[in-house]
mmCIF file of the C-alpha atoms, coordinates in Angstrom:
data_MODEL
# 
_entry.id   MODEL 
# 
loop_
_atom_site.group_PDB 
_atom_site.id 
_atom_site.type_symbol 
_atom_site.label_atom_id 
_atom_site.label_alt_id 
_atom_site.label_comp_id 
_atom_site.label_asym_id 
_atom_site.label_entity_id 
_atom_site.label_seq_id 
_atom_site.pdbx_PDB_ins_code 
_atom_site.Cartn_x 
_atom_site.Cartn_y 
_atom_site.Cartn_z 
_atom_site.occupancy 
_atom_site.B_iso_or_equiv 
_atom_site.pdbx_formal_charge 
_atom_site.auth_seq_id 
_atom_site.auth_comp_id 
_atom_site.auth_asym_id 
_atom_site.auth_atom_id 
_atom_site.pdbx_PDB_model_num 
ATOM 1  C CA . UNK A 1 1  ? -7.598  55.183 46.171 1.00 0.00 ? 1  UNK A CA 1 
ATOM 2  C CA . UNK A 1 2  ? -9.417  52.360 48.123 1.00 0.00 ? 2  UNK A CA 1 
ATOM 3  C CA . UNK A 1 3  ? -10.682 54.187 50.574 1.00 0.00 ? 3  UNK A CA 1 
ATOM 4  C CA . UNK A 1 4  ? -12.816 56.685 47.739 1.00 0.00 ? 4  UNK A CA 1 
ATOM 5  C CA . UNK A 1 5  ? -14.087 53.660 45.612 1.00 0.00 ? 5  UNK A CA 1 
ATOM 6  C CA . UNK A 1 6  ? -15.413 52.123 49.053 1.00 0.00 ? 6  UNK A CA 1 
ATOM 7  C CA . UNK A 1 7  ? -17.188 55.639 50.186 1.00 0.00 ? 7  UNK A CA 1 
ATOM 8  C CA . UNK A 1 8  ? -18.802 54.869 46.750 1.00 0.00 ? 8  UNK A CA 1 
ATOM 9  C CA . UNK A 1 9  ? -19.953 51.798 47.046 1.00 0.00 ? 9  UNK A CA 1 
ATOM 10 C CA . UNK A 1 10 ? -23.647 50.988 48.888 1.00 0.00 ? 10 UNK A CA 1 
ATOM 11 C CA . UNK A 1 11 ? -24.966 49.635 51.736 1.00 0.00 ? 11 UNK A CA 1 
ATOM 12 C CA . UNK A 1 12 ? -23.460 46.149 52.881 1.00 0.00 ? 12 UNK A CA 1 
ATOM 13 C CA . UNK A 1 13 ? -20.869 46.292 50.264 1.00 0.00 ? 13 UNK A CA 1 
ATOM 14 C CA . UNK A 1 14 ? -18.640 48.941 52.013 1.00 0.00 ? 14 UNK A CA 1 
ATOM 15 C CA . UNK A 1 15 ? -18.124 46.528 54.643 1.00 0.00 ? 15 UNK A CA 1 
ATOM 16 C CA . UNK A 1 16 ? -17.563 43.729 52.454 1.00 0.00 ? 16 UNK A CA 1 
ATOM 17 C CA . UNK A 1 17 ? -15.052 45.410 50.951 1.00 0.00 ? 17 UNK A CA 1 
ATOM 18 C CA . UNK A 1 18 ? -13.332 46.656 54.486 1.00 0.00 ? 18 UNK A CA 1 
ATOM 19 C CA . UNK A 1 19 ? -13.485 43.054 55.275 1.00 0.00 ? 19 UNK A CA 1 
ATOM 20 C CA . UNK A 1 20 ? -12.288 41.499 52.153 1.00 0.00 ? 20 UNK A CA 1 
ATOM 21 C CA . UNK A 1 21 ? -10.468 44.683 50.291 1.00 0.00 ? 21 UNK A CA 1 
ATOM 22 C CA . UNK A 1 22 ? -11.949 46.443 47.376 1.00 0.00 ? 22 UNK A CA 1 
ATOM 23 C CA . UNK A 1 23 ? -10.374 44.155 44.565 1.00 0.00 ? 23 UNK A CA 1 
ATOM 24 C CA . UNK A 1 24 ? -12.370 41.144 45.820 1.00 0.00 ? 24 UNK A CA 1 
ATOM 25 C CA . UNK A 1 25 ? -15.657 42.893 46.954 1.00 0.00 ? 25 UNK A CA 1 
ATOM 26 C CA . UNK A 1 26 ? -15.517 43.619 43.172 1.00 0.00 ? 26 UNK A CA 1 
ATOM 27 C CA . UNK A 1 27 ? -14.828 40.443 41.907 1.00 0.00 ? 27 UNK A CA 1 
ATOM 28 C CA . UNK A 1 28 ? -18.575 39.428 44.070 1.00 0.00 ? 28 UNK A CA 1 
ATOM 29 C CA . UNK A 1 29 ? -20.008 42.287 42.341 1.00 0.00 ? 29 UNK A CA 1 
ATOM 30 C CA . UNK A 1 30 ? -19.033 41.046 38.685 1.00 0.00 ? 30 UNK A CA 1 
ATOM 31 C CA . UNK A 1 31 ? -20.391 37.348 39.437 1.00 0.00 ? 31 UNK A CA 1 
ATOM 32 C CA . UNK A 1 32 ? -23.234 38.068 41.576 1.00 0.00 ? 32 UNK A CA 1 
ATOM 33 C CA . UNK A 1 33 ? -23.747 41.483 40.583 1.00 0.00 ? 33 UNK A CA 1 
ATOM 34 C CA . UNK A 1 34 ? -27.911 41.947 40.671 1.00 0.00 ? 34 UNK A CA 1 
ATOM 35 C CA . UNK A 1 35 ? -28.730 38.544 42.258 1.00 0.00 ? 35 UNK A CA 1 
ATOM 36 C CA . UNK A 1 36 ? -29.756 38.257 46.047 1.00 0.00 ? 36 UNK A CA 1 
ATOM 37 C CA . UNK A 1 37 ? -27.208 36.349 47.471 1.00 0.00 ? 37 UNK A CA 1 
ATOM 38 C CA . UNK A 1 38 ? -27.442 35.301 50.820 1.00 0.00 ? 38 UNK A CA 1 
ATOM 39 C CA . UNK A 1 39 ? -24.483 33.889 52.942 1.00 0.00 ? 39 UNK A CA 1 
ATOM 40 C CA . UNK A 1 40 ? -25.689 30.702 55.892 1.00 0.00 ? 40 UNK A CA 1 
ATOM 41 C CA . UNK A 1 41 ? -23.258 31.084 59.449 1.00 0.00 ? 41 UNK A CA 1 
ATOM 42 C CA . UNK A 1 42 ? -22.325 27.880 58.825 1.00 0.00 ? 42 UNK A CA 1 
ATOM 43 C CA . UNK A 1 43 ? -22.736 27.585 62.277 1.00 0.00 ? 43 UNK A CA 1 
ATOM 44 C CA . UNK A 1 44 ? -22.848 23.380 63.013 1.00 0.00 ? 44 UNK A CA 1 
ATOM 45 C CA . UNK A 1 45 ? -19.567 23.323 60.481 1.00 0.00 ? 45 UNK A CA 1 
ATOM 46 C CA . UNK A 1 46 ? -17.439 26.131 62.632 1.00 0.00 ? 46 UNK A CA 1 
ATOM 47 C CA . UNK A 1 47 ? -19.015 24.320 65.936 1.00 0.00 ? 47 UNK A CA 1 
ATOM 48 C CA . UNK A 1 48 ? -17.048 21.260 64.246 1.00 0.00 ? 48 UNK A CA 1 
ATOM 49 C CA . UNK A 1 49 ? -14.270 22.996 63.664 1.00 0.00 ? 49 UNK A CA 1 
ATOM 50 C CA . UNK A 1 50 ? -13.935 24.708 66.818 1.00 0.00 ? 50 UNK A CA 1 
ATOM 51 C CA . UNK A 1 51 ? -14.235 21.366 68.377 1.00 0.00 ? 51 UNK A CA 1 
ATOM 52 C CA . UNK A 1 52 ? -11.521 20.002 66.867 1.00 0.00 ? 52 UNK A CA 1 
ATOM 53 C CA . UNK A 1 53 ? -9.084  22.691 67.461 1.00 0.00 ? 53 UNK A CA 1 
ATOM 54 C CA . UNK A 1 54 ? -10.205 22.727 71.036 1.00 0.00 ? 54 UNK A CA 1 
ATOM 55 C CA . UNK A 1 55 ? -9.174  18.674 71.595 1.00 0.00 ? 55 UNK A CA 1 
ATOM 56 C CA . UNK A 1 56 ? -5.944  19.564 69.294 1.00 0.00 ? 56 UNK A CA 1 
ATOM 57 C CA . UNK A 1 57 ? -4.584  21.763 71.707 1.00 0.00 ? 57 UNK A CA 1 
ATOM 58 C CA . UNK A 1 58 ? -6.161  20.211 75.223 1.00 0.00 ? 58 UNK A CA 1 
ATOM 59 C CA . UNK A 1 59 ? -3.796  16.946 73.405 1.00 0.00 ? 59 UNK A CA 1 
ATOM 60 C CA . UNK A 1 60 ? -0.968  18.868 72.866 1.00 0.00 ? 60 UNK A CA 1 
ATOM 61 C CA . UNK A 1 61 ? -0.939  20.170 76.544 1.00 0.00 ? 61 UNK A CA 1 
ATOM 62 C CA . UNK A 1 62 ? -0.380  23.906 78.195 1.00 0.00 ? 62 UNK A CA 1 
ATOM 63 C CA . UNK A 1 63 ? -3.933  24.533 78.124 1.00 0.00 ? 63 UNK A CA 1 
ATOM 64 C CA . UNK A 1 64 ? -6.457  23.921 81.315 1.00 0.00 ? 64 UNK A CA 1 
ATOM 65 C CA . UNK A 1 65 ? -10.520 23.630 80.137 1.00 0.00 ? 65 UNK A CA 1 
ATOM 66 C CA . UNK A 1 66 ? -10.925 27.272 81.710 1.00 0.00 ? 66 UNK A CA 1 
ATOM 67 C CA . UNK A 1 67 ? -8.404  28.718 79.374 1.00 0.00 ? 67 UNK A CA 1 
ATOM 68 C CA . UNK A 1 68 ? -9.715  26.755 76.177 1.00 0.00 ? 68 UNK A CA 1 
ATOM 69 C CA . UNK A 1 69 ? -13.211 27.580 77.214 1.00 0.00 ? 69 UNK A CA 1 
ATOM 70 C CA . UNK A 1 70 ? -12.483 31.601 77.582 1.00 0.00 ? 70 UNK A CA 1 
ATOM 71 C CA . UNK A 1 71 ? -10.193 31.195 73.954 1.00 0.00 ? 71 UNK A CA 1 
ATOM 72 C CA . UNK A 1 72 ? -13.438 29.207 72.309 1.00 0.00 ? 72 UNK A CA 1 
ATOM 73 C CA . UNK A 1 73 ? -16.001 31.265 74.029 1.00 0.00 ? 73 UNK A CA 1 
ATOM 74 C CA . UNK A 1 74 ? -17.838 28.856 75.691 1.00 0.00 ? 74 UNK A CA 1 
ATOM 75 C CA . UNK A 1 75 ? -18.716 27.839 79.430 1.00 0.00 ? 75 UNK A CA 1 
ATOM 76 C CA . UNK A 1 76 ? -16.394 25.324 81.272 1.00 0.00 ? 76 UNK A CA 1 
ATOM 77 C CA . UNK A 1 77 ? -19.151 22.815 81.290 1.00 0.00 ? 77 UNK A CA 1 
ATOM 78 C CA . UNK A 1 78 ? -19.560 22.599 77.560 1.00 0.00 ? 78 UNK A CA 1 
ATOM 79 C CA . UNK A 1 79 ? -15.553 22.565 76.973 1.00 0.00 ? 79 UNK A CA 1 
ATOM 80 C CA . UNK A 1 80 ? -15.550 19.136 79.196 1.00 0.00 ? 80 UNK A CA 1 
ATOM 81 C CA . UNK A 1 81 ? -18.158 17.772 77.119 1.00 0.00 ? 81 UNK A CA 1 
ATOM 82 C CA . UNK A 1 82 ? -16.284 18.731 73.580 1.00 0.00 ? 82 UNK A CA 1 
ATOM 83 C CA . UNK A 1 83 ? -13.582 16.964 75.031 1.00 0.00 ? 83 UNK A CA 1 
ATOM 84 C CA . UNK A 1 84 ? -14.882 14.375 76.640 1.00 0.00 ? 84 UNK A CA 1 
ATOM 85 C CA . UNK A 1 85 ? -17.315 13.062 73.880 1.00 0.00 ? 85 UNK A CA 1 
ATOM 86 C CA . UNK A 1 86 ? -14.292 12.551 71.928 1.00 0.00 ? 86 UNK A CA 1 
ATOM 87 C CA . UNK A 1 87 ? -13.340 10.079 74.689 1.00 0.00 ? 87 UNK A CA 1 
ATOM 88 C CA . UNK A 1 88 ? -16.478 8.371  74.138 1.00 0.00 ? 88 UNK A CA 1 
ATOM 89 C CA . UNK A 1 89 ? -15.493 7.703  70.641 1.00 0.00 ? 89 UNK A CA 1 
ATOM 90 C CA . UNK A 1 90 ? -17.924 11.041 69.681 1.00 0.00 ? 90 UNK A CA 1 
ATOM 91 C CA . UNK A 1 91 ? -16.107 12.713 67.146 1.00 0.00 ? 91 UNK A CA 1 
ATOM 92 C CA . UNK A 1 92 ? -18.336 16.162 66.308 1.00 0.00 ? 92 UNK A CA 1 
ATOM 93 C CA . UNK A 1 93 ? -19.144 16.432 69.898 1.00 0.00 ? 93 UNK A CA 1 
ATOM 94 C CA . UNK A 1 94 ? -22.615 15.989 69.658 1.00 0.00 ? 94 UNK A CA 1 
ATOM 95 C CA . UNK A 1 95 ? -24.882 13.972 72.194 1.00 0.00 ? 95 UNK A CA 1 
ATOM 96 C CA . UNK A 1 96 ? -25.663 10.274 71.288 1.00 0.00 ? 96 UNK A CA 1 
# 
């Protein structure tokens, strides 16, 4: 049954509802139905997050900087500096 209302659906919207499942990409469609809607990365706020994470588990031991870098996605370097601007009383991570 999904699978026919989402070969119906256009453009963007049949991955939407791949993503999200058919019930909510309609839900979207009743409230912003007709508008352009546009969705930011949100990329500073998952940066954040991702920091945080990172320290959580680097605190709670079992993982080196290599493997939390290759898990985060990030190079070596910039894993030592999420982690060691928190040391510096940093808390986002970002340069003073």
């Amino acid at each position: 049954m999904d699978e026919e209302i989402i070969d119906k659906l256009p453009g963007d919207l049949k991955k939407l509802a791949e993503l999200i499942g058919v019930e909510n990409t309609l839900k979207i469609v009743d409230h912003w139905g007709g508008a352009y809607l546009t969705i930011p990365k949100c990329a500073d706020m998952k940066r954040e997050a991702n920091i945080i994470e990172a320290r959580r588990l680097y605190d709670a031991g079992g993982y080196t900087i290599r493997a939390l870098a290759l898990r985060f996605g990030v190079h070596s370097r910039t894993m030592m500096s999420w982690l060691n601007n928190k040391r510096r009383g940093n808390e986002t991570g970002k340069r003073d």
